[in-house]
C-alpha positions in Angstrom: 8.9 18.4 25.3 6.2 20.5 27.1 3.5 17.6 26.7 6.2 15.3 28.4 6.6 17.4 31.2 2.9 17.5 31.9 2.6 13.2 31.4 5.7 12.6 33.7 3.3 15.1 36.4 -0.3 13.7 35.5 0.4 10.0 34.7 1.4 10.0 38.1 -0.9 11.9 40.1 -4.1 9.7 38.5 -1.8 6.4 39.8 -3.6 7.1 43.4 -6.8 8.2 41.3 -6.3 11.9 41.4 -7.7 13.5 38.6 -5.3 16.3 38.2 -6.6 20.2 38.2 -3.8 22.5 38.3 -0.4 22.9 36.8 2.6 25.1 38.0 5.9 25.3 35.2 9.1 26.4 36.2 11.3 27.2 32.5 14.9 28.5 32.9 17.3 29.1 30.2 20.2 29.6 28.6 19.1 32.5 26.4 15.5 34.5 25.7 14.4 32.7 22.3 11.2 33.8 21.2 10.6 30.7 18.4 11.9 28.1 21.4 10.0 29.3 24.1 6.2 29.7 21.7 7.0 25.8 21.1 7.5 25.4 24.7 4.8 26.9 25.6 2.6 25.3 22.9 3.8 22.1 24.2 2.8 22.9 27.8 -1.1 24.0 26.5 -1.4 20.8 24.4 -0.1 18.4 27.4 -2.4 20.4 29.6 -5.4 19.9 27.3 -5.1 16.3 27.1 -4.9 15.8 30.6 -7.8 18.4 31.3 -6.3 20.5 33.6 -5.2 24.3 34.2 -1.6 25.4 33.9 -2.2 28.5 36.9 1.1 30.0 36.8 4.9 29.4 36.4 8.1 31.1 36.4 10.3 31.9 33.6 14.1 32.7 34.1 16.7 33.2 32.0 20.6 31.7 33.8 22.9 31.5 31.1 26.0 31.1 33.6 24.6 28.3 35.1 22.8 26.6 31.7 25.1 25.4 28.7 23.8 23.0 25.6 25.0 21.8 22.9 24.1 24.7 21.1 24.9 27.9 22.8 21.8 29.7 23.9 20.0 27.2 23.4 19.6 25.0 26.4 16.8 25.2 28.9 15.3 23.1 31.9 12.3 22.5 32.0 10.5 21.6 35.7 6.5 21.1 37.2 4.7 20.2 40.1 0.9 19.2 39.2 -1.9 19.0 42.1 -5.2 16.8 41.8 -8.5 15.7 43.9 -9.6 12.7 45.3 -11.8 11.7 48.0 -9.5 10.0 50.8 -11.8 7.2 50.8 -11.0 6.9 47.0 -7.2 6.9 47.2 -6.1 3.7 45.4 -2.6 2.6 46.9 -3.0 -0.9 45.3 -4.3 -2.3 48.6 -6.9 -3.9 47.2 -5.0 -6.5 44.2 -5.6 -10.1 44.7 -4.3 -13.1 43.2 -6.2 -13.5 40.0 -6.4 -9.6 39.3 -5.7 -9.2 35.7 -3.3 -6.9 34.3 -3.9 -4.6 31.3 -1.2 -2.7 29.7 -1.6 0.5 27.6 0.7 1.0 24.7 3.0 3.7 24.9 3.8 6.3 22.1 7.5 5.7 21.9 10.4 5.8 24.4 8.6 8.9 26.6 10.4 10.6 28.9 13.1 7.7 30.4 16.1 6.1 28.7 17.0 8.9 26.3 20.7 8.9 27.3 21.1 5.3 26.3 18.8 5.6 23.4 20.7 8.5 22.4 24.4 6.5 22.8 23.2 4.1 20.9 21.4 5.4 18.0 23.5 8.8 17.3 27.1 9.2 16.6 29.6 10.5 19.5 29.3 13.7 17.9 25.1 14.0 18.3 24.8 13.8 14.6 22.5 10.9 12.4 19.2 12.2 14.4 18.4 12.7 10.6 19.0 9.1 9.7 15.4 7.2 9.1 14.7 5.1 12.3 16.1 0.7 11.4 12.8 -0.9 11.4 10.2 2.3 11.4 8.0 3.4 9.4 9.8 5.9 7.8 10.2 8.8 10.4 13.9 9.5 11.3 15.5 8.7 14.7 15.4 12.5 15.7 11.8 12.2 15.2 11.0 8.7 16.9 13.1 9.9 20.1 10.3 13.0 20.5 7.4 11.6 20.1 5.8 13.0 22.9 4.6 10.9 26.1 1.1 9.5 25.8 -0.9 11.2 28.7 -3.3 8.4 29.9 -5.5 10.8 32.6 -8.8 10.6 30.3 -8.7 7.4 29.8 -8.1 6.3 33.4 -10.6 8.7 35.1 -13.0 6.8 32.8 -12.0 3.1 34.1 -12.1 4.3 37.7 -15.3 5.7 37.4 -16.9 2.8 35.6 -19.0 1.4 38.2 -19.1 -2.4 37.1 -15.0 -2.2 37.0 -12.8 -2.3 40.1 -9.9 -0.8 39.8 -7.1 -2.7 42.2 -3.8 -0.5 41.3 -2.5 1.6 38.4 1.3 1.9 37.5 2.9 4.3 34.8 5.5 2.1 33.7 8.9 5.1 33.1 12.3 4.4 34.5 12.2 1.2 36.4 9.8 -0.5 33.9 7.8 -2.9 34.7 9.4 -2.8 38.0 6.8 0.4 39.2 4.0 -2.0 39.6 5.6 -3.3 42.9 5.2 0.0 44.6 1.4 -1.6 45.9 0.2 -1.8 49.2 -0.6 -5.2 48.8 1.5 -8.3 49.2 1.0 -9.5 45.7 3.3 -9.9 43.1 2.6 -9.8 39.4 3.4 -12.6 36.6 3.3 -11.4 33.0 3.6 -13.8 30.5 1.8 -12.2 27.5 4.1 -8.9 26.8 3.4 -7.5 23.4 6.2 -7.3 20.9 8.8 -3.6 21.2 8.3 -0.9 18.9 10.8 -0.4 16.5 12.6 1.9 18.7 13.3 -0.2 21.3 14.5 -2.8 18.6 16.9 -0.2 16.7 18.5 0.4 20.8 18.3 -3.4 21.0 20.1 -3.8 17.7 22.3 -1.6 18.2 23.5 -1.9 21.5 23.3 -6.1 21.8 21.6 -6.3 25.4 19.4 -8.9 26.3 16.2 -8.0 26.6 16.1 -8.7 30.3 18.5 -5.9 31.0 16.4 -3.5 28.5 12.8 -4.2 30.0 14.0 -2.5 33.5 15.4 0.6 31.7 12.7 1.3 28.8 8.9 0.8 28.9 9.2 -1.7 25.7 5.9 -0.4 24.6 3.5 -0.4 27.5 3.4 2.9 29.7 0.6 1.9 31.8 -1.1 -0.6 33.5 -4.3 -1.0 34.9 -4.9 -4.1 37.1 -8.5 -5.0 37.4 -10.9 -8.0 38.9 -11.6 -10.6 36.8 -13.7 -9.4 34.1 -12.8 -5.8 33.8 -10.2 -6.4 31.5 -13.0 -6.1 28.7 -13.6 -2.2 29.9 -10.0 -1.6 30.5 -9.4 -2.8 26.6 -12.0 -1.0 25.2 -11.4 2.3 26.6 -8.2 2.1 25.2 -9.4 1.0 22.0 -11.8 4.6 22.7 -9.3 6.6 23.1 -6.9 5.7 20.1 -4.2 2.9 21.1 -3.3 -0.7 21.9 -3.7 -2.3 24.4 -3.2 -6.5 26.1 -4.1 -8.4 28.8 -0.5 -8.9 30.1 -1.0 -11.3 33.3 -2.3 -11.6 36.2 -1.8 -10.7 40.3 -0.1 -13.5 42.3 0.6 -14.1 46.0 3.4 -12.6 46.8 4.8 -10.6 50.1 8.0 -9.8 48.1 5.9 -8.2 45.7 7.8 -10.2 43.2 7.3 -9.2 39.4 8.1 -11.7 36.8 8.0 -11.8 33.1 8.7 -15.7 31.9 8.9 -14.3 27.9 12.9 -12.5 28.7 13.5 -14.7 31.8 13.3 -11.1 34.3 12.6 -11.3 37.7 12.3 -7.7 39.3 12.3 -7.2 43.1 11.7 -4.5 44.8 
């Protein structure tokens, strides 16, 4: 939980091509837990080490009238504000994508940080219990497990395609609550088609099992397995694949940029057109 608080910060500050420095927490809970809190913290360490930056301070407080859980003392809320650097003349808005860009996605770990009241209705009984249960379709590791996997922070990664000089980097997206739909937050008036989306994880097919939606309403809900995107100029898409493949995980040419000054997104594969 502590590396997802960090990605949810960082994934989005390197978005405008802020590589990301600093790191403020803000933990409140129920009850002072000494075991919770060291996994907390080690959580926060880790997230910050991936994303190579500090954590300078935070705040701990401890509210149990105002914090309940499921378990009692045990709830907490967890909070962060991250800051970065970039030259102003380096801030990438996405008002450079044209028509023809190509669009790489980066595989995500798992669900990540958006969605997990669904997934939860849909995978666990009324009662919270069968988190235990092995996960329909994994690869063994229960649905307790599969619904923590912790966010994959992409900050390396990224700081290493912008700063490739024979790539241009047009716009980045983390893909989180919205979906796909967070790519249409450009400066450009382009659009996107993506007609080559890879197949969901396993946890996205257990909710998509289990709850019978059409994958056209669960692609602007979940991130299906891609939770970033890098849209490059035609022939970066070979760097943008390999320093995934450097860095440990999948990833596809998705599609491509398109006119658009509705900054229209579609993806043919589950019939979804997202507007802004």
């Amino acid at each position: 939980v502590g590396i997802d608080l960090v990605a949810m910060n960082v994934n989005d500050l390197v978005c405008v091509g802020a590589e990301p420095i600093s790191l403020l927490d803000y933990v409140a809970v129920e009850a002072l837990d000494e075991a919770m809190l060291t996994e907390l913290g080690a959580g926060l360490a880790e997230g910050a080490a991936q994303a190579g930056c500090a954590i300078a301070g935070g705040e701990l407080a401890q509210i149990g009238a105002m914090l309940r859980g499921a378990r009692p003392g045990k709830a907490f809320d967890l909070a962060a504000v991250a800051l970065g650097t970039v030259a102003l003349d380096q801030v990438n808005l996405g008002a450079a994508v044209q028509p023809g860009d190509v669009v790489v996605g980066w595989a995500s770990s798992g669900i990540h940080s958006n969605g997990l009241s669904l997934a939860r209705k849909a995978l666990l009984a009324e009662d919270g219990s069968g988190w235990d249960q092995p996960l329909p379709g994994g690869g063994g590791e229960t649905i307790g497990d599969a619904l923590l996997e912790p966010t994959r922070i992409y900050v390396k990664p990224a700081l290493e395609l912008l700063r490739d000089e024979g790539v241009e980097v047009s716009a980045l997206a983390h893909i989180t609550g919205g979906g796909y739909g967070n790519m249409n937050r450009i400066a450009a008036a382009c659009g996107y088609e993506l007609p080559n989306l890879p197949e969901p994880p396993a946890i996205f097919r257990a909710i998509e099992e289990a709850t019978k939606a059409p994958r056209s309403e669960l692609y602007p809900a979940f991130n299906m397995g891609v939770g970033f995107t890098v849209t490059v100029r035609p022939g970066g898409e070979d760097a943008a694949l390999a320093v995934a493949e450097r860095y440990g995980f999948p990833a596809w040419v998705l599609g491509e940029a398109v006119e658009s000054a509705e900054r229209v997104i579609t993806l043919p594969s589950v019939g979804l057109r997202i507007d802004p």
